[in-house]
VOBA-1610 file (N, C-alpha, C; in pm, whole numbers, padded with zeros to 5 digits, always signed):
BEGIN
Unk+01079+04236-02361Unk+01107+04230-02504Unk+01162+04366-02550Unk+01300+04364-02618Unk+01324+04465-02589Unk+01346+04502-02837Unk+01264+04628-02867Unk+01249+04618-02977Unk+01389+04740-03069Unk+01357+04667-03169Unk+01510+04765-03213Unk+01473+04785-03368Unk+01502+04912-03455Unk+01465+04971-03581Unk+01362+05088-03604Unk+01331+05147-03536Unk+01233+05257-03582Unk+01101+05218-03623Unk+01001+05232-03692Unk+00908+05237-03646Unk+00880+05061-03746Unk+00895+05040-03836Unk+00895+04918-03831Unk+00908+04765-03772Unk+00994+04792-03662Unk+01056+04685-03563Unk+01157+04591-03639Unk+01252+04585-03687Unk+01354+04543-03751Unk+01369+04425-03702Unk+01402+04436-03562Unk+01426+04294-03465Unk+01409+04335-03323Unk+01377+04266-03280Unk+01342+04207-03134Unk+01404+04092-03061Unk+01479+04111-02969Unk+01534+04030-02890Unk+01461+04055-02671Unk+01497+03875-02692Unk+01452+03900-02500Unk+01525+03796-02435Unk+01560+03777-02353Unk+01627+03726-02270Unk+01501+03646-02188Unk+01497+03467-02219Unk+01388+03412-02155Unk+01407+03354-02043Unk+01568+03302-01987Unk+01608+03261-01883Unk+01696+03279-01905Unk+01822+03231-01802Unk+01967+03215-01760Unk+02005+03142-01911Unk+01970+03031-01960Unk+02003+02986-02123Unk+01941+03044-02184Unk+01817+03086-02205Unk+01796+03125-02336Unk+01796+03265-02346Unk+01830+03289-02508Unk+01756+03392-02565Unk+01702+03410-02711Unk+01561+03473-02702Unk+01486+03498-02799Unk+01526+03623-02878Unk+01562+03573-03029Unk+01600+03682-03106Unk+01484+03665-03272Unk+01415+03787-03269Unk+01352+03771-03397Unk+01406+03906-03504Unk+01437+03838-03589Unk+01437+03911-03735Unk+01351+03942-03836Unk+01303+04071-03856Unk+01144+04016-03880Unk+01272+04085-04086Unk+01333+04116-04077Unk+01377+04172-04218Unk+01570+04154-04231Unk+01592+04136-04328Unk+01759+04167-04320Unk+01809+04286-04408Unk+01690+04390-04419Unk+01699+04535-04454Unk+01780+04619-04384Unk+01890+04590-04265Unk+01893+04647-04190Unk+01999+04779-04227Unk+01987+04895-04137Unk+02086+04985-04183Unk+02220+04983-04100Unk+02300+05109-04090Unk+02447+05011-04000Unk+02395+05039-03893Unk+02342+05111-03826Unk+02338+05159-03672Unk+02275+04974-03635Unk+02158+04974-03695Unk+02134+04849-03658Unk+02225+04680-03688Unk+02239+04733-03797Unk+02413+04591-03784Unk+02481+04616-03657Unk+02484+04736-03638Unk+02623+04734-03497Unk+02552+04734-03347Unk+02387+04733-03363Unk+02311+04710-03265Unk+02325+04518-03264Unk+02292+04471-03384Unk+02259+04323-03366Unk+02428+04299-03325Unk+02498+04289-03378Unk+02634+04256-03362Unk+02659+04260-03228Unk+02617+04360-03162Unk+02637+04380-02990Unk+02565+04296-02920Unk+02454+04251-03009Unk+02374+04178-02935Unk+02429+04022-02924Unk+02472+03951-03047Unk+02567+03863-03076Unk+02724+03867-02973Unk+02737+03993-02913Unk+02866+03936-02826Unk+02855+03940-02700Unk+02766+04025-02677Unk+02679+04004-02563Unk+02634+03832-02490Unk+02581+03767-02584Unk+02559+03627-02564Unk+02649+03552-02557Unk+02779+03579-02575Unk+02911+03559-02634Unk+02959+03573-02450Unk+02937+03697-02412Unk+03012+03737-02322Unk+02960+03660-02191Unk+02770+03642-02209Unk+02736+03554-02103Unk+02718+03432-02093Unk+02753+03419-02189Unk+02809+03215-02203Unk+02644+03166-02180Unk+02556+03252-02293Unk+02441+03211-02342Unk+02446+03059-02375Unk+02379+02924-02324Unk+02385+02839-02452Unk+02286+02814-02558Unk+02199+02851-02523Unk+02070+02876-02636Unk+02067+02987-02706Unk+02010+03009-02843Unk+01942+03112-02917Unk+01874+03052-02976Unk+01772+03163-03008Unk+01606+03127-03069Unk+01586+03210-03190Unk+01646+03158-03275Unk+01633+03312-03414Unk+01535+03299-03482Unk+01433+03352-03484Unk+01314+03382-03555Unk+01322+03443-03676Unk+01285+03350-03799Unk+01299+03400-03907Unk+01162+03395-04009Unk+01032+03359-03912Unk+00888+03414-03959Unk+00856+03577-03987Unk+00799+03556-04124Unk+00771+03697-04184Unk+00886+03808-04198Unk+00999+03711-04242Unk+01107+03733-04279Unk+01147+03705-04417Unk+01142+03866-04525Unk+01100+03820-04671Unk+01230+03880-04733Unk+01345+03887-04623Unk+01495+03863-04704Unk+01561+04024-04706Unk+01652+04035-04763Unk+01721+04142-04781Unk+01851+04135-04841Unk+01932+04201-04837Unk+02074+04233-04911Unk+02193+04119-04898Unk+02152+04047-05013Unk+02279+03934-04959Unk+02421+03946-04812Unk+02452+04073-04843Unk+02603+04115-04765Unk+02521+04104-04607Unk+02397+04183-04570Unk+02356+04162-04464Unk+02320+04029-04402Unk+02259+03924-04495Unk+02215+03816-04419Unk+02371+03696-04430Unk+02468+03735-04494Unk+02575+03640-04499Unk+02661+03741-04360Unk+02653+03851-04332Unk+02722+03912-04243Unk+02678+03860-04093Unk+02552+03842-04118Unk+02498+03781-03980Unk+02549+03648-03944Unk+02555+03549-04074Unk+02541+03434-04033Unk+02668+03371-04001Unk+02775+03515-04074Unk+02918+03497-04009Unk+02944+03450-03858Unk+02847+03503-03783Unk+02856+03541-03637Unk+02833+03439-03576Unk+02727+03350-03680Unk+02693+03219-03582Unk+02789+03079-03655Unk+02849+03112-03826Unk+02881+03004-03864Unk+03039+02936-03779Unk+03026+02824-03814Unk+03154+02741-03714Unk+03247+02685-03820Unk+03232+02743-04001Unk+03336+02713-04060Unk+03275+02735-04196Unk+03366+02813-04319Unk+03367+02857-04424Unk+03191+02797-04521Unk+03084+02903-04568Unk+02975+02892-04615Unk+03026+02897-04791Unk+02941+02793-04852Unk+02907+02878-04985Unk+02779+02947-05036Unk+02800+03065-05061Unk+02694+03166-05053Unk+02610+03119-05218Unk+02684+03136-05289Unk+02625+03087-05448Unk+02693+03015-05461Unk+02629+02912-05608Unk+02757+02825-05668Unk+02733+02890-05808Unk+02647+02942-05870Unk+02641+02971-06028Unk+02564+03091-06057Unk+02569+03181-06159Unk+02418+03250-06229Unk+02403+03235-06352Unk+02315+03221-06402Unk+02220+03216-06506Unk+02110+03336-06566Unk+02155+03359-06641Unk+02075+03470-06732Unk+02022+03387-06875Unk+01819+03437-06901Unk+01853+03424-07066Unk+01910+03471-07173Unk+01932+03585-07139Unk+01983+03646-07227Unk+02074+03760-07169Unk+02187+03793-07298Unk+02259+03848-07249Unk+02263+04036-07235Unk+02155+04046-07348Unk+02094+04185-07362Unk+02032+04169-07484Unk+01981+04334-07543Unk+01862+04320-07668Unk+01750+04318-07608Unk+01701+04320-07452Unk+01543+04303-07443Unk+01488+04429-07453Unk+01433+04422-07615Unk+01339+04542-07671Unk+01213+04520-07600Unk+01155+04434-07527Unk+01037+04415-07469Unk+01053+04511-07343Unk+01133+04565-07312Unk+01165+04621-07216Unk+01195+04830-07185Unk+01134+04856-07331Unk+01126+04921-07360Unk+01117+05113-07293Unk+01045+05066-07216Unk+01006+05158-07086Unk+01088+05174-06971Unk+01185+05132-06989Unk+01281+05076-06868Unk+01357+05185-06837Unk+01398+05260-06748Unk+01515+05326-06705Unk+01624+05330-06729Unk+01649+05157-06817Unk+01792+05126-06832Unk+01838+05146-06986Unk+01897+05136-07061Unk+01931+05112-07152Unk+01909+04965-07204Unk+01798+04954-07230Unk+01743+04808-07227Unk+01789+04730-07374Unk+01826+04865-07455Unk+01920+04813-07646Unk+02012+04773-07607Unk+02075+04759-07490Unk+02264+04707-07491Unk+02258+04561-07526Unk+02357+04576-07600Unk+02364+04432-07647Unk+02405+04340-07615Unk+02538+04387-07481Unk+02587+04276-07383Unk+02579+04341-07238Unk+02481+04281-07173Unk+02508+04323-07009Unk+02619+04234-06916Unk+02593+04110-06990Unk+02651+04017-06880Unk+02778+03968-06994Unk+02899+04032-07031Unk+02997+04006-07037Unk+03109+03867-07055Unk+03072+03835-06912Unk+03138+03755-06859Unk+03056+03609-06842Unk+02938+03617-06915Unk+02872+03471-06901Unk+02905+03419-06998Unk+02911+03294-07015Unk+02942+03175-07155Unk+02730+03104-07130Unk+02765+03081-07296Unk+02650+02994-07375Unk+02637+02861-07295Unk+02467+02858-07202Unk+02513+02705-07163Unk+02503+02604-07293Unk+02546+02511-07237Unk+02533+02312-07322Unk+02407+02350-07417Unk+02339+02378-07386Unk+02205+02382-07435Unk+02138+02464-07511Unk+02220+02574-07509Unk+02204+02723-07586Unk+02065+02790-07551Unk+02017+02733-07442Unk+01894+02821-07362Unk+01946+02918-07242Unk+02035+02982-07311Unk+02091+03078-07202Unk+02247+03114-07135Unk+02273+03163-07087Unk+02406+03183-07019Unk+02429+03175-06877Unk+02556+03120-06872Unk+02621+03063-06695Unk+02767+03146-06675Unk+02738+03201-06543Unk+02881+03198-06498Unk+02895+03141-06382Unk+02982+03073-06421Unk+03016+02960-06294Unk+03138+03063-06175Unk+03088+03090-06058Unk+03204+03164-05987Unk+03131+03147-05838Unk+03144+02969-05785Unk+03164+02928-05626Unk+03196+03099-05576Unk+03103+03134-05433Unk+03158+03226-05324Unk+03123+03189-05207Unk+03245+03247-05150Unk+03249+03171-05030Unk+03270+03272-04920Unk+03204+03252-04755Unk+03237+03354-04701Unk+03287+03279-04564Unk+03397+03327-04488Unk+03484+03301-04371Unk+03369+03312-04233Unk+03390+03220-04158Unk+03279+03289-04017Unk+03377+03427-03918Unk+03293+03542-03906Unk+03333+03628-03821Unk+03468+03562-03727Unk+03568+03621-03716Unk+03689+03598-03636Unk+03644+03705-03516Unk+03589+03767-03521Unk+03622+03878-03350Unk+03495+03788-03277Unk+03377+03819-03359Unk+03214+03819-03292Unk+03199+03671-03329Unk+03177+03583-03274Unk+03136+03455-03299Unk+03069+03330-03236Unk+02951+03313-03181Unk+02830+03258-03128Unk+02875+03128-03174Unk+02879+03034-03034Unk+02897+02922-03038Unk+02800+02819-03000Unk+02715+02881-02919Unk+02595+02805-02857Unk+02550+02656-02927Unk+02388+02679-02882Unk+02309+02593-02981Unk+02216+02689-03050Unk+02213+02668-03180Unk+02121+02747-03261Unk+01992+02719-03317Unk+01872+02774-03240Unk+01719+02704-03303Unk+01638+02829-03416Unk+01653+02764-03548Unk+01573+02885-03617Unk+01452+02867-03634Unk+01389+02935-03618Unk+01225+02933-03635Unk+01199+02920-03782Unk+01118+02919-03866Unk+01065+02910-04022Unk+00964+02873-04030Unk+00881+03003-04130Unk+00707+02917-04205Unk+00700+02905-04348Unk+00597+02925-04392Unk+00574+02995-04538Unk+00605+03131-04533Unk+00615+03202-04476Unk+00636+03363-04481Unk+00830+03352-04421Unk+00845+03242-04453Unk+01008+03258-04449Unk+01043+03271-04608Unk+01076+03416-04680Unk+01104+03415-04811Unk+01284+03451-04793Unk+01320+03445-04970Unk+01464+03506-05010Unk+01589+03493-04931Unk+01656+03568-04890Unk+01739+03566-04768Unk+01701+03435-04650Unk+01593+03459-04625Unk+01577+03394-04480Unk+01602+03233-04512Unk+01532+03211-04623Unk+01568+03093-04718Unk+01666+03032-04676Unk+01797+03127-04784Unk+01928+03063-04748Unk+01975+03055-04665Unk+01950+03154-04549Unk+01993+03133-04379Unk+01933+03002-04365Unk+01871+02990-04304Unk+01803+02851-04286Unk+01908+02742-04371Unk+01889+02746-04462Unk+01976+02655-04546Unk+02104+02603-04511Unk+02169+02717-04534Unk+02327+02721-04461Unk+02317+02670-04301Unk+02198+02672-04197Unk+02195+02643-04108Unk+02211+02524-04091Unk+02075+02449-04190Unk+02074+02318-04200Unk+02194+02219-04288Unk+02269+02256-04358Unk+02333+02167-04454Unk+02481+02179-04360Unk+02491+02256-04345Unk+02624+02309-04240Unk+02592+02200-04059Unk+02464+02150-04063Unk+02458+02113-03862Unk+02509+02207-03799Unk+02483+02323-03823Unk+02534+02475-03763Unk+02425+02460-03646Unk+02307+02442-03668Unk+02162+02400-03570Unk+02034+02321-03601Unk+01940+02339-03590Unk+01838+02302-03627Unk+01720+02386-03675Unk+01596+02344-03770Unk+01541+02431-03815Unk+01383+02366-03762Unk+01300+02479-03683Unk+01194+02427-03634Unk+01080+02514-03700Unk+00933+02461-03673Unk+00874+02491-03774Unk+00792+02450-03905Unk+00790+02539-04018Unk+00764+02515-04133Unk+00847+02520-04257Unk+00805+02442-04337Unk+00899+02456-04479Unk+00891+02623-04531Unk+01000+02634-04587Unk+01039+02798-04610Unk+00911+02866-04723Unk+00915+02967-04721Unk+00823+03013-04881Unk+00921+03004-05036Unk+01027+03043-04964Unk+01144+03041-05148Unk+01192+02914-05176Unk+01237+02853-05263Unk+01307+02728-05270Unk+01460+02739-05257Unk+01514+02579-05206Unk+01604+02628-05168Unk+01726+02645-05256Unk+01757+02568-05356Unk+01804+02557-05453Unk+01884+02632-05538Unk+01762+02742-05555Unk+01800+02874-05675Unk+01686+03000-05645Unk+01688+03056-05680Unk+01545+03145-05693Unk+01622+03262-05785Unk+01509+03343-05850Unk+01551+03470-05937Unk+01565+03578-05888Unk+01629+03659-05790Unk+01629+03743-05706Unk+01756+03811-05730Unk+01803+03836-05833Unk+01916+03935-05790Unk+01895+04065-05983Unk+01937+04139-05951Unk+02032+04230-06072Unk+01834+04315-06129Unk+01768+04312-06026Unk+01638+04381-06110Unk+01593+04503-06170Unk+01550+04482-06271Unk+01501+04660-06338Unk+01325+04645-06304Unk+01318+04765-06326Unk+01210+04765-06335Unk+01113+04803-06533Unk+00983+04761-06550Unk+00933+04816-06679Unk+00756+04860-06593Unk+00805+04985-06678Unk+00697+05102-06688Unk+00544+05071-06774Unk+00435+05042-06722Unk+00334+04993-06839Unk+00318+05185-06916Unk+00324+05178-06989Unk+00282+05307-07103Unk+00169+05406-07051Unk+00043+05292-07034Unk-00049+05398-07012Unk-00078+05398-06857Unk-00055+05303-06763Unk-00155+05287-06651Unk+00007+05336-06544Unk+00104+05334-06622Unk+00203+05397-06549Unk+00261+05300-06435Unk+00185+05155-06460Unk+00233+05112-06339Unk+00372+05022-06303Unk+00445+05006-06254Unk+00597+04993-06272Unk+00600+04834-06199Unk+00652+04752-06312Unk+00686+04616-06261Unk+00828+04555-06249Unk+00838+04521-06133Unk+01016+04483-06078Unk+01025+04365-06175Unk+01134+04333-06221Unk+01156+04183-06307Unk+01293+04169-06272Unk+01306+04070-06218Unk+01454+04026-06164Unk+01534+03945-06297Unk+01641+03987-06323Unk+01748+03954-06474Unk+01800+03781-06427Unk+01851+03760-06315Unk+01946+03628-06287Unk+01874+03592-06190Unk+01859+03428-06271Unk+01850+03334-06125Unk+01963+03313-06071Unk+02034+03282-05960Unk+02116+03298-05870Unk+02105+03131-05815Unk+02187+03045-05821Unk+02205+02893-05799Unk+02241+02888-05688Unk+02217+02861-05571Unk+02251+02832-05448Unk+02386+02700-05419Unk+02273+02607-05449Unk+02315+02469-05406Unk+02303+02403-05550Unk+02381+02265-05590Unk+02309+02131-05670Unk+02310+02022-05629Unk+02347+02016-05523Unk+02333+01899-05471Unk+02164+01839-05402Unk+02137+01727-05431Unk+01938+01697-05422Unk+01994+01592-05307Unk+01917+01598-05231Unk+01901+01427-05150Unk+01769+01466-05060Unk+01748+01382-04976Unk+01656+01349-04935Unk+01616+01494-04805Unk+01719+01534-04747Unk+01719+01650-04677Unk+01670+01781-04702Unk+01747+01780-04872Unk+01722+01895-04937Unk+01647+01870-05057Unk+01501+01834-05070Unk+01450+01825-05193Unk+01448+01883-05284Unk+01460+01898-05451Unk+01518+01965-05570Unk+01331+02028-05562Unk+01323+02180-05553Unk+01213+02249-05620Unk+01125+02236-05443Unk+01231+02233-05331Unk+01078+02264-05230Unk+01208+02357-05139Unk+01132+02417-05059Unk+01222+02542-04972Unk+01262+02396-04858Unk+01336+02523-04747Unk+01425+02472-04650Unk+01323+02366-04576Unk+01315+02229-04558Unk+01272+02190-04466Unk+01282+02117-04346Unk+01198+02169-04245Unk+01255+02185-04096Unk+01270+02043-04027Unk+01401+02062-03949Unk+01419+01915-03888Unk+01317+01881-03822Unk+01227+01987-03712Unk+01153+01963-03607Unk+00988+02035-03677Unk+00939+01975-03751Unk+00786+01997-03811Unk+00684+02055-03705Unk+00644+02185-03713Unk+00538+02214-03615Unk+00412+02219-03735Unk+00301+02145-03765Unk+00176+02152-03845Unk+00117+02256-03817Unk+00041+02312-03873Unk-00057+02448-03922Unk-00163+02430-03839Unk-00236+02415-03705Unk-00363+02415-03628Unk-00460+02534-03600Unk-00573+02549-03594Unk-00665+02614-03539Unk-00569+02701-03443Unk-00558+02558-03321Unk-00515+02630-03205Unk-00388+02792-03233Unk-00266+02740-03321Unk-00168+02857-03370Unk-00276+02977-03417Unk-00300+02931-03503Unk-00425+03035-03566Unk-00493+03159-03490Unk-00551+03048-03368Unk-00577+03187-03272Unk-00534+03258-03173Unk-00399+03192-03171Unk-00303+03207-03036Unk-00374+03166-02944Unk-00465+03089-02917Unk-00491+02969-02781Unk-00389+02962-02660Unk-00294+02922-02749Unk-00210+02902-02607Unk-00102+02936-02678Unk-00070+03105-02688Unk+00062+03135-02716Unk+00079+03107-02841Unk+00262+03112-02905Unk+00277+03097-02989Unk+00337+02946-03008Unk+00278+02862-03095Unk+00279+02709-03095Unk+00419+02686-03109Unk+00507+02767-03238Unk+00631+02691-03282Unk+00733+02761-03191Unk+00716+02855-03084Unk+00802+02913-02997Unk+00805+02841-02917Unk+00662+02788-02879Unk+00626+02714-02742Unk+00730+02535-02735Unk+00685+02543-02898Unk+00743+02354-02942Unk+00889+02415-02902Unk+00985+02511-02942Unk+01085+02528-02964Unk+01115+02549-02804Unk+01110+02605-02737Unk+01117+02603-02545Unk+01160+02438-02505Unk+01053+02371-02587Unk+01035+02215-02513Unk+01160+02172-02559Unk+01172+02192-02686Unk+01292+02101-02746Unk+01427+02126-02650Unk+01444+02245-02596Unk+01581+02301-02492Unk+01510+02281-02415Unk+01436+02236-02351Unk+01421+02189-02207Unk+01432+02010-02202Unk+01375+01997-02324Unk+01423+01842-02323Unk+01547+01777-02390Unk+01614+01892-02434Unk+01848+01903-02473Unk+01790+01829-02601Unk+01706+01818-02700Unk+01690+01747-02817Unk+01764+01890-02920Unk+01821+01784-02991Unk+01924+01975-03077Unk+01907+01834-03226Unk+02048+01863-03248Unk+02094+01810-03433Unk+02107+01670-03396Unk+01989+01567-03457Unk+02047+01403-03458Unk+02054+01379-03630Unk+02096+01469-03711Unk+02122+01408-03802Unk+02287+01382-03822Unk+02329+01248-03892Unk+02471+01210-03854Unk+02485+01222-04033Unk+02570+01278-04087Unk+02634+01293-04194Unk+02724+01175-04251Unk+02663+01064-04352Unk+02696+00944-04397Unk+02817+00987-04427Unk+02918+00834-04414Unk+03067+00863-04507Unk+02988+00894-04666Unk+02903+00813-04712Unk+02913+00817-04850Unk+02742+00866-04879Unk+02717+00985-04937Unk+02566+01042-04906Unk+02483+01022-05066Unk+02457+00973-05044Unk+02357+00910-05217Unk+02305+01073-05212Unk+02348+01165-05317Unk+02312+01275-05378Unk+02320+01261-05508Unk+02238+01353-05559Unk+02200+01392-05726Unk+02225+01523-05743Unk+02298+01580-05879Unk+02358+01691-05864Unk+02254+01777-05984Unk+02202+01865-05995Unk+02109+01934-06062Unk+02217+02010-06180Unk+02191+01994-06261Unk+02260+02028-06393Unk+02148+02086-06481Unk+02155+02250-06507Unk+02117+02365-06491Unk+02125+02341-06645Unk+02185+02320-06741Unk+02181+02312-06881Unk+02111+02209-06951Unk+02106+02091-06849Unk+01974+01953-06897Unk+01857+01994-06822Unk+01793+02136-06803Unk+01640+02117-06750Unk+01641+02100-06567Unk+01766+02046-06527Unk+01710+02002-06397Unk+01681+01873-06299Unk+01627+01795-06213Unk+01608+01695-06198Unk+01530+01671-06271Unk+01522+01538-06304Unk+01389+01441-06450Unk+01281+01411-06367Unk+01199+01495-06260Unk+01130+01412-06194Unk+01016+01413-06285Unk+00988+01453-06391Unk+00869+01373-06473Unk+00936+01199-06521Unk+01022+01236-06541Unk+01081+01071-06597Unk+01048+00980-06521Unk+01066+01054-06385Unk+01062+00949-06221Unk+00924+00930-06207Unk+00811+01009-06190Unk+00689+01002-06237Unk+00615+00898-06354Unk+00691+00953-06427Unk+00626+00840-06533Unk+00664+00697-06521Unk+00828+00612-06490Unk+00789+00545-06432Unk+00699+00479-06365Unk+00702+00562-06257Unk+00617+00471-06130Unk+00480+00461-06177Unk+00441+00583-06264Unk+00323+00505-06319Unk+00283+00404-06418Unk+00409+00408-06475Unk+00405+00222-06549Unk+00379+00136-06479Unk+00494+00132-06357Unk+00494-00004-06251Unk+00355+00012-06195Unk+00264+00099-06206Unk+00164+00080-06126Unk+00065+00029-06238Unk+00048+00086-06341Unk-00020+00005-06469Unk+00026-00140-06456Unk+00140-00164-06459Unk+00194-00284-06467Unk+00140-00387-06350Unk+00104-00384-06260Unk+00090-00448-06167Unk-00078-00460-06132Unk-00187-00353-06182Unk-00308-00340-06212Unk-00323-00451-06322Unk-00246-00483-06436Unk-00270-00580-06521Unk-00227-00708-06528Unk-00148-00686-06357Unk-00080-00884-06344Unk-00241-00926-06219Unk-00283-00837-06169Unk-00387-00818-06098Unk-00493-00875-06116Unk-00549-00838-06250Unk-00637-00842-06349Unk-00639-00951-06385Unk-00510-01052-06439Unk-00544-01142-06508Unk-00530-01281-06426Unk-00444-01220-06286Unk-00474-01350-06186Unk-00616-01376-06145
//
């Protein structure tokens, strides 16, 4: 196992046989020496006509957009969208914010956003999109690892993994959702007396809107190949469970069986009506279930 980053361990890669190799990311903090370490490592696999990788993205709580879309250049097999929208409440004026470093009286930060439908806030709509690496570019099969301690970044990797059939995602459902989350443009506020300084992130950041059954509206990335939470993982018994499941799956050639419908029954999340109605959907079904308690009843 051979470890790379200073005293933290940034990432770790090993070579487990003639196909595989094990690569973990434990952060996408990385600095350049280490971009141009992983990158080598990426053509390297390239050069030995690797067909497996194992990217580990447990206790992986994200980093700098440019870094984790730079990576995924390396493995993607055709053009990503990184965001589709942002959303701010407001556009400036937060006197609550008082303590702030920033000039927290400005009255317009965000410029360039328009009033949504709804007048609960502002959107700028501006799709980005990023090209897959042309020099460095990993063709293999791609297995990502994921738990709950898969936050931010690692999120959308995963994501882009899965919606793309770029690979498969083994494991656990992510910790961030996949959707949107509030993670970008943060200040911090100063409490007065106890001095203690709280990060508050300005924009939620819209990923995706598209809902279906793959990608549920309000739950993180979830994994094609489900490894459950046991005792046994818990105490390392026998190794590490979702590495171990993930070995079997390339020894038994099981990769991507999901087939992409001509016509895919999706629901598109519209950010100015609230969101999906799943209370509406809720309440329903609990009519029909009243409803059917009282045909019950009177037979």
């Amino acid at each position: 196992m051979v470890q790379v980053g200073c005293e933290e361990k940034h990432f770790e890669y090993e070579k487990r046989s003639d196909t595989v190799v094990y690569l973990a990311l434990h952060t996408f903090e990385l600095d350049d020496l280490e971009q141009d370490e992983l990158r080598g490592i990426i053509a390297d696999l390239i050069a030995d006509s690797i067909p497996n990788l194992i990217l580990d993205l447990r206790f992986n709580h994200g980093g700098p957009s440019a870094s984790v879309e730079g990576i995924y250049a390396y493995l993607a097999q055709k053009p990503f969208c990184t965001s589709v929208r942002r959303i701010v409440n407001k556009k400036g004026g937060f006197q609550c914010f008082g303590s702030c470093p920033v000039d927290a009286d400005q009255e317009d930060f965000y410029p360039d956003y328009a009033p949504l439908p709804n007048g609960e806030g502002f959107v700028k709509d501006a799709p980005e999109w990023r090209s897959p690496d042309s020099l460095v570019n990993y063709k293999g099969r791609l297995y990502v690892l994921t738990n709950e301690t898969s936050f931010s970044a690692s999120t959308c990797f995963a994501g882009w993994v899965k919606k793309q059939n770029r690979g498969v995602v083994v494991g656990r459902e992510t910790g961030s959702a996949y959707h949107q989350m509030k993670a970008e443009n943060f200040t911090q506020y100063q409490l007065p007396n106890s001095e203690i300084a709280i990060q508050i992130p300005m924009i939620k950041v819209v990923f995706d809107t598209m809902v279906n059954e793959r990608f549920p509206y309000g739950r993180g990335v979830l994994p094609d190949y489900p490894v459950n939470l046991t005792p046994e993982e818990l105490s390392f018994a026998h190794g590490d469970s979702i590495l171990n499941y993930t070995q079997h799956l390339i020894r038994e050639g099981k990769y991507i069986y999901y087939v992409e419908p001509e016509e895919e029954s999706i629901v598109t999340v519209d950010e100015s009506k609230g969101g999906f109605p799943w209370l509406w959907v809720v309440g329903g079904l609990a009519l029909v279930g009243v409803g059917m308690l009282l045909v019950r009843k009177r037979s």
